[in-house]
C-alpha positions as CSV (number, residue, x, y, z in Angstrom):
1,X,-51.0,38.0,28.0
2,X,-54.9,36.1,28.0
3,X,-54.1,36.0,24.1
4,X,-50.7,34.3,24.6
5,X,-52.3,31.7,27.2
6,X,-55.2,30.9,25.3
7,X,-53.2,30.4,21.9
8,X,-51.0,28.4,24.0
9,X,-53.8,26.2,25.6
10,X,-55.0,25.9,21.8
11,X,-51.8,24.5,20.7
12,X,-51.9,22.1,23.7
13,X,-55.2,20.6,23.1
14,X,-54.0,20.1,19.0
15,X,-51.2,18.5,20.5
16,X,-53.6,16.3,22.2
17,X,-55.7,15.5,19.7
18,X,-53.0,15.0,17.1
19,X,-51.1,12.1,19.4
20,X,-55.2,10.6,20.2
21,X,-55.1,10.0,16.4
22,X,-51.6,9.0,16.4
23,X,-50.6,4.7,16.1
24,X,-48.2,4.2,18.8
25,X,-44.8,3.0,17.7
26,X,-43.1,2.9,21.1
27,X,-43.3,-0.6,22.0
28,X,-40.4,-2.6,20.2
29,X,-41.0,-5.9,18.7
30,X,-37.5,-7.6,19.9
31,X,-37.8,-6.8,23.4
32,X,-41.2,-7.9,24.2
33,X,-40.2,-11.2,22.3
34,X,-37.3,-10.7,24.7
35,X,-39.5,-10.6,27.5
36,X,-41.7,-13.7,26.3
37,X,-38.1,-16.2,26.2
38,X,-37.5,-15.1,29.8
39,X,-41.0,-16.3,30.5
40,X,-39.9,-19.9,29.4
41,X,-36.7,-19.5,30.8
42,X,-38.9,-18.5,34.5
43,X,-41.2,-21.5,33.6
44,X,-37.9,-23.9,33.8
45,X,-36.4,-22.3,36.3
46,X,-40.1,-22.7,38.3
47,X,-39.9,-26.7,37.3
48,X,-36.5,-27.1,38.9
49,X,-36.5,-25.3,42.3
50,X,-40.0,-25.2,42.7
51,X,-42.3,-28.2,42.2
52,X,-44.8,-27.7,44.4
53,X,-45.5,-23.6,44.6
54,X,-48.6,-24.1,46.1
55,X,-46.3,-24.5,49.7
56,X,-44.0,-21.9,48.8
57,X,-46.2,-19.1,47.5
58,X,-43.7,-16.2,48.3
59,X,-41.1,-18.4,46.3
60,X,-44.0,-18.3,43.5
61,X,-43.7,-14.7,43.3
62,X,-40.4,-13.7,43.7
63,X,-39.9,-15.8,40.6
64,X,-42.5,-14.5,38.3
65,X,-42.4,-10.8,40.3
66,X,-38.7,-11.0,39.0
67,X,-40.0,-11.7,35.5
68,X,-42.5,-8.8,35.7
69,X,-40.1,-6.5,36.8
70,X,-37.9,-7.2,34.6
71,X,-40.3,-7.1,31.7
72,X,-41.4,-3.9,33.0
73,X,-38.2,-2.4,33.1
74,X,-36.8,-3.4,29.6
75,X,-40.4,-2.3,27.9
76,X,-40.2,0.8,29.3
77,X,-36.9,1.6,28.7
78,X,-37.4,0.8,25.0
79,X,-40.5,2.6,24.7
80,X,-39.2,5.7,26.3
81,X,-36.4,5.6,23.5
82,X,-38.6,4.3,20.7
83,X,-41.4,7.2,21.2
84,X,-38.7,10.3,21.5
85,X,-37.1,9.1,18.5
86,X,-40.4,8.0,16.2
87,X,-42.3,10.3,17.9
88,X,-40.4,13.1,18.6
89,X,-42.4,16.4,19.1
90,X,-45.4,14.2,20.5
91,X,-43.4,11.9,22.7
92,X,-44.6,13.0,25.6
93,X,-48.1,12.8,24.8
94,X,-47.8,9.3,23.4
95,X,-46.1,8.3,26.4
96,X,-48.3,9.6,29.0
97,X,-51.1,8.1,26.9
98,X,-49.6,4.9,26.9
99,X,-49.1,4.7,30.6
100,X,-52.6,6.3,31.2
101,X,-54.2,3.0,29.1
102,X,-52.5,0.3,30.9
103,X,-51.6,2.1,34.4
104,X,-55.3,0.9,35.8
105,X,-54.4,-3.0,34.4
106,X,-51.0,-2.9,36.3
107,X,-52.4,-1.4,39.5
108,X,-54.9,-3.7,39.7
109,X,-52.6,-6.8,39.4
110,X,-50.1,-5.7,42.2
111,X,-53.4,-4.9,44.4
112,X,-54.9,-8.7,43.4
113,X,-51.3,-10.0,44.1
114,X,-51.4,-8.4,47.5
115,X,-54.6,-9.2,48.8
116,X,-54.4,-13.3,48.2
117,X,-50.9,-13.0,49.5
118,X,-52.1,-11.4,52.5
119,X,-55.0,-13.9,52.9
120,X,-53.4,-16.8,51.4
121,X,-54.7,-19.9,51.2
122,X,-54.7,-23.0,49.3
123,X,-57.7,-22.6,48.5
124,X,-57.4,-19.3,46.8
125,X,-53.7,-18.6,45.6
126,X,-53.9,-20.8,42.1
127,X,-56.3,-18.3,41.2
128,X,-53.6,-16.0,40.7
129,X,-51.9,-16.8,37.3
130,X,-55.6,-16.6,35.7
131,X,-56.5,-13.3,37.5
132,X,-53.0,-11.9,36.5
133,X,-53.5,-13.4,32.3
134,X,-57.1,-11.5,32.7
135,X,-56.1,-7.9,34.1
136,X,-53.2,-8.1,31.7
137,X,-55.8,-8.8,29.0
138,X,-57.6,-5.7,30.0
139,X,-54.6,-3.4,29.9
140,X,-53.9,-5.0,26.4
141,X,-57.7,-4.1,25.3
142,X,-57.3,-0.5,26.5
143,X,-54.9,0.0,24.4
144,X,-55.7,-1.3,21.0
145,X,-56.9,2.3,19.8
146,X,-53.6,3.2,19.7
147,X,-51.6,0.1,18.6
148,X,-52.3,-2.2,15.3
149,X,-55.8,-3.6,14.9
150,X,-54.9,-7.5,15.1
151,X,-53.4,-6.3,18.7
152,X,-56.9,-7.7,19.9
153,X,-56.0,-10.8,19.1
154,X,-53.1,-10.3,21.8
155,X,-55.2,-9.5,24.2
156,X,-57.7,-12.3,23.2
157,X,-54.9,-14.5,23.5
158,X,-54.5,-13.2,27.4
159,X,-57.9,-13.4,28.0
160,X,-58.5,-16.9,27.2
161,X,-55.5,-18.3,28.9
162,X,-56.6,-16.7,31.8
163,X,-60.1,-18.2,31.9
164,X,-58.3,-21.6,31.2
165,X,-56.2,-21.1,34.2
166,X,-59.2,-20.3,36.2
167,X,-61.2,-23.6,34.5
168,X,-58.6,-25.3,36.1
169,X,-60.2,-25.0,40.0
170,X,-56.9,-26.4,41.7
171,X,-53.1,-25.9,41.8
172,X,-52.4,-27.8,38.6
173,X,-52.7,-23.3,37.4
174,X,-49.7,-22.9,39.3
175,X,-47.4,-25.4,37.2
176,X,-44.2,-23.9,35.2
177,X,-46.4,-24.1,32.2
178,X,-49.1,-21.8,32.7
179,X,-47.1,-18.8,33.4
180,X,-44.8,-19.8,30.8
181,X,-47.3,-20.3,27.9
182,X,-49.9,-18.0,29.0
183,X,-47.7,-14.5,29.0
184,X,-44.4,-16.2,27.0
185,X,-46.9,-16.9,24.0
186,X,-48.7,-13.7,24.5
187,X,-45.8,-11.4,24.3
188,X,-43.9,-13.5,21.6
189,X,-47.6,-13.1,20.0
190,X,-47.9,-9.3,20.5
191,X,-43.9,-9.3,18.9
192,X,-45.0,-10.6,15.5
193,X,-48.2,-8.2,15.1
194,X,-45.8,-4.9,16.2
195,X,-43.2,-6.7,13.7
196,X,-45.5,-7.3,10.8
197,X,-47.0,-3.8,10.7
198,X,-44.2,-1.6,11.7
199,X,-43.3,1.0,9.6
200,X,-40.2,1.2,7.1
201,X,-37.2,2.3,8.8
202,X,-38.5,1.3,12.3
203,X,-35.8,-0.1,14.4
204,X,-36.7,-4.0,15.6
């Protein structure tokens, strides 16, 4: 029976290493550009009910949390689908990898999220849309070892829209634009790098 667990344990850790030196294929190209038109279409919807979020910062995030959740939802849905079928036997190691690389990124942005709502302020709370673009840039960086080289420029992209939200030092980071261009661009970006070096017979 020790023979049977250890072969076992050996066949786990190949399985391992195998999906560690494996591109991931999950993500799907038309959904996060999907997920970067809703970030426009949240950006409008931002300019018409809300012109000045820096009074109504619950308003603020129920608008763009709605976005993120819904981003969230569709990306993982299609990834789940994406990696069982590209994937197959290693699915579940690409997927748990996946999650493991940008779980830290997300849980950092709902915790930064919470604390300036908590404490809000003026004085603070436009710092949010940079703090979000740069933890998002992070997650994005983690996971370039498994995803297409030019992915860093995604997460470049992120990274520098963030500090320019930040170089802003008022609420002029909180307009419709910022969100809108910052992740809209960046996912519509990311689309076009997953679409230009997917593999033939990939679904879109």
């Amino acid at each position: 029976m020790s023979d049977l667990h250890k072969a076992l344990g050996d066949i786990s850790s190949i399985r391992r290493e195998v999906a560690r030196s494996t591109q991931f294929r999950g993500y799907g190209p038309a959904t996060l550009a999907t997920t970067g038109v809703l970030s426009v279409l949240a950006g409008i919807a931002q300019s018409v009910w809300l012109p000045e979020p820096s009074r109504h910062p619950l308003d603020y995030l129920r608008i763009w949390g709605a976005l993120a959740i819904i981003s969230a939802a569709l990306t993982s849905a299609r990834m789940i689908a994406r990696t069982r079928r590209i994937h197959s036997g290693l699915s579940n190691q690409m997927l748990r990898q996946a999650v493991e690389q940008f779980l830290p990124a997300f849980g950092t942005g709902i915790l930064l999220t919470l604390v300036l709502l908590r404490h809000y302020t003026p004085a603070t709370f436009w710092m949010l849309p940079g703090l979000w673009q740069i933890v998002f840039s992070l997650g994005v960086f983690a996971s370039c070892r498994f995803l297409p080289r030019p992915m860093l420029a995604a997460g470049a992209w992120y990274l520098a829209t963030g500090l320019l939200c930040l170089s802003f030092g008022n609420a002029r980071a909180l307009a419709p634009w910022t969100m809108a261009l910052a992740f809209g661009g960046g996912q519509l970006l990311t689309a076009a790098i997953l679409f230009l070096h997917a593999e033939p017979g990939d679904e879109i």
